[in-house]
LOMAR-643754 format. One record per residue (C-alpha): residue number from 1; chain; x, y, z; residue in three letters. Coordinates in Angstrom, 2 decimals. Example, Ala and Ser with C-alpha at 12.3 -4.5 7.8 and 13.67 -1.06 7.14 Angstrom:
REM LOMAR-643754
1 | A | 12.30 | -4.50 | 7.80 | ALA
2 | A | 13.67 | -1.06 | 7.14 | SER
***
This chain:
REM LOMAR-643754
1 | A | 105.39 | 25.45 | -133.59 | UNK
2 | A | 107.68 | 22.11 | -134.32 | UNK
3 | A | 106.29 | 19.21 | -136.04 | UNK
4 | A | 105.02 | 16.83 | -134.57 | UNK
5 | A | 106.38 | 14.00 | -137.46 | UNK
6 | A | 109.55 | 13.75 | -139.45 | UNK
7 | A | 109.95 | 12.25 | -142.45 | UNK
8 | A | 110.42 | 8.41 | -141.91 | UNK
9 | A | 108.66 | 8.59 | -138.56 | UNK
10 | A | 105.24 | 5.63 | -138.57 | UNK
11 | A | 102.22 | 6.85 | -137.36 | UNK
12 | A | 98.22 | 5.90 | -137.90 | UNK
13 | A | 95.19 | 7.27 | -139.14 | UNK
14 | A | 91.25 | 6.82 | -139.20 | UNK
15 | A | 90.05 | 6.22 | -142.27 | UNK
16 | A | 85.99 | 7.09 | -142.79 | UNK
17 | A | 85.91 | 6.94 | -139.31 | UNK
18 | A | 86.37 | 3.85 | -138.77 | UNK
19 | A | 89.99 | 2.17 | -140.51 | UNK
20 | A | 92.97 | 2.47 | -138.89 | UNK
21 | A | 95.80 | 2.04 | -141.36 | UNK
22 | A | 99.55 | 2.02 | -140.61 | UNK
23 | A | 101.74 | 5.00 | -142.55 | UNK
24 | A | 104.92 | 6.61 | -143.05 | UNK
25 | A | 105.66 | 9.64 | -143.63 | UNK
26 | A | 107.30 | 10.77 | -146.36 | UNK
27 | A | 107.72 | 14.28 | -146.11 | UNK
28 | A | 106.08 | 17.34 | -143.77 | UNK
29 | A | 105.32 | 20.72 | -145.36 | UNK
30 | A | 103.65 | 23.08 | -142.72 | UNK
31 | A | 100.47 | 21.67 | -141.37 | UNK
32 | A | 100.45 | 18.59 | -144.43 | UNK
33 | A | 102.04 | 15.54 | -144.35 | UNK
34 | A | 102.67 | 13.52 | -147.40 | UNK
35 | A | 101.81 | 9.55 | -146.09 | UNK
36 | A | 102.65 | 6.34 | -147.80 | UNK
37 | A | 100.40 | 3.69 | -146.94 | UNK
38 | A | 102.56 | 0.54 | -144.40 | UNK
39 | A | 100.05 | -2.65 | -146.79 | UNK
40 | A | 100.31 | -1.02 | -150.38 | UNK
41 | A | 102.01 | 1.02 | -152.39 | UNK
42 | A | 99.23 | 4.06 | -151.88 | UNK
43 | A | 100.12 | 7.39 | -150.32 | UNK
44 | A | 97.97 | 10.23 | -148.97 | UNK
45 | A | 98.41 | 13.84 | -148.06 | UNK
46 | A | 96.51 | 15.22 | -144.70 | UNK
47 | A | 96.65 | 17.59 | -141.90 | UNK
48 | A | 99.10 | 16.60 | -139.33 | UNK
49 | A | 96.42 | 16.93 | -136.96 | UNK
50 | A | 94.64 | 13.43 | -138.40 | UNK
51 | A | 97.81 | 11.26 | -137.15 | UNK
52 | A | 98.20 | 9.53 | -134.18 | UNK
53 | A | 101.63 | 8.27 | -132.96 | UNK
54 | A | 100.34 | 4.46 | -131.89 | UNK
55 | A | 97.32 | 2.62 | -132.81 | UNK
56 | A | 96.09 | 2.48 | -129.62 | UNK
57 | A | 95.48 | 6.12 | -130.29 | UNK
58 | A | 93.57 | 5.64 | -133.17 | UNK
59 | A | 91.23 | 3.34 | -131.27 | UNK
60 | A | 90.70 | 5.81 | -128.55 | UNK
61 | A | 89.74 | 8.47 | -130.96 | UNK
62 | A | 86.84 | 5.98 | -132.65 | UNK
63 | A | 83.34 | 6.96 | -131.37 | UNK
64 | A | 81.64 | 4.05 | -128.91 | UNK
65 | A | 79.38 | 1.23 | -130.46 | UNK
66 | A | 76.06 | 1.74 | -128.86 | UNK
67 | A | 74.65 | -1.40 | -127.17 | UNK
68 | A | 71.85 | -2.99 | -128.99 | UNK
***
């Protein structure tokens, strides 16, 4: 199966359910991709499953606030 990402290719993920940050990748081994983070010098490593191509994806993929 291709990947999804390519190195220098943005994307976004959820962080703790509820962040979206902004990332690059960096590089794609397998199923992993090696992030750097768009508003620091921080990078990450997850499943390629986890990233979304726009952050209106990420949004979508939040669970619903309950109305009080």
């Amino acid at each position: 199966m291709p990947n999804k990402y390519s190195p220098g290719d943005t994307a976004f993920i959820v962080e703790s359910g509820r962040f979206i940050r902004e990332v690059t990748v960096i590089k794609q081994t397998g199923d992993f991709c090696t992030l750097r983070f768009a508003d620091s010098n921080g990078g990450i490593k997850v499943r390629e499953s986890r990233l979304f191509p726009t952050k209106e994806a990420a949004e979508a993929s939040l669970p619903k606030k309950m109305g009080r």
